[in-house]
C-alpha positions in Angstrom: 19.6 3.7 -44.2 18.7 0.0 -44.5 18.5 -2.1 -47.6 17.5 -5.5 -48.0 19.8 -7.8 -48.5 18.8 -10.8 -51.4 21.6 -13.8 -51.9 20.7 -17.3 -51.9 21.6 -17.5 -48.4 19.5 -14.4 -47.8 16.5 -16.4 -49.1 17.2 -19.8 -47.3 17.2 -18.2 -43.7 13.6 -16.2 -44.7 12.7 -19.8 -45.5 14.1 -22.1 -42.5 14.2 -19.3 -39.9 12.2 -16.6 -40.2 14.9 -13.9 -40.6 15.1 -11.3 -42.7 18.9 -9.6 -43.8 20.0 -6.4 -44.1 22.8 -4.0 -45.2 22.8 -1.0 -42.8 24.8 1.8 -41.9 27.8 1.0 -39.7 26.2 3.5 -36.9 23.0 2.0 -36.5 22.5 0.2 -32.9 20.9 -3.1 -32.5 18.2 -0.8 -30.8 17.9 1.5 -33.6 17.2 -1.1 -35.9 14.9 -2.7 -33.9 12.9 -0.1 -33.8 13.1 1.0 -37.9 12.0 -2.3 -38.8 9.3 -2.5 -36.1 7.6 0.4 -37.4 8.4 0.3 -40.9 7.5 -3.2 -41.6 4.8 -3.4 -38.3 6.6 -6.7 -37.1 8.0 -7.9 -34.1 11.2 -8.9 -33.4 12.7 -11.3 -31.5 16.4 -11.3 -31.8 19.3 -9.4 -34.2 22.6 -10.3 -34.9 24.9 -8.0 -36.3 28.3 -8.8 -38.4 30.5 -6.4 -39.9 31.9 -7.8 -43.4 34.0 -6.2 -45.3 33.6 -3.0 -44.4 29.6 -3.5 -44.3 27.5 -4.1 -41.7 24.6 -6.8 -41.8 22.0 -7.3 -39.6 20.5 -10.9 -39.2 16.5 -9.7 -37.9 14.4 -12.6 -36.7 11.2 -12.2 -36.4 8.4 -13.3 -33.9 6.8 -16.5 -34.6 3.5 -14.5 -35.1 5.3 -12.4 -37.9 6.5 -14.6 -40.8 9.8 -13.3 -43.1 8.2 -14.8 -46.1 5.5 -12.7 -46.4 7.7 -9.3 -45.1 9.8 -10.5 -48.3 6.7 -10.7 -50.5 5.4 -7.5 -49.3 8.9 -5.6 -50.0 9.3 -7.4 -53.3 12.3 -10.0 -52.4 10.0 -13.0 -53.3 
């Protein structure tokens, strides 16, 4: 299960860097989220980065230049 993750920070790296965060189960792979937001969202992705944080795991999803985070955000309702 993946939720999206909305803190200022959250919003500033949609903004300056096309990435998109967040909170998902501390089993999910890299791969497997990859793949979950690829066909959920229909975007591509470039590169994740995962950080376990107090016992929750986040992943950092950035996006391919041809796939914006900002409208992803507006679409889910994060905007």
């Amino acid at each position: 299960m993946m939720k999206p993750l909305v803190t200022e920070k959250a919003v500033m790296m949609i903004e300056r860097e096309n990435v998109l965060t967040f909170v998902t189960d501390m089993s999910d792979t890299k791969e497997s989220i990859k793949k979950y937001v690829e066909e959920v969202l229909d975007v591509k992705v470039e590169k994740i980065r995962t950080l376990i944080h107090k016992n929750r795991k986040h992943a950092y999803v950035k996006l391919n230049k041809d796939s914006l985070a900002i409208d992803v955000a507006t679409k889910l309702g994060l905007m």
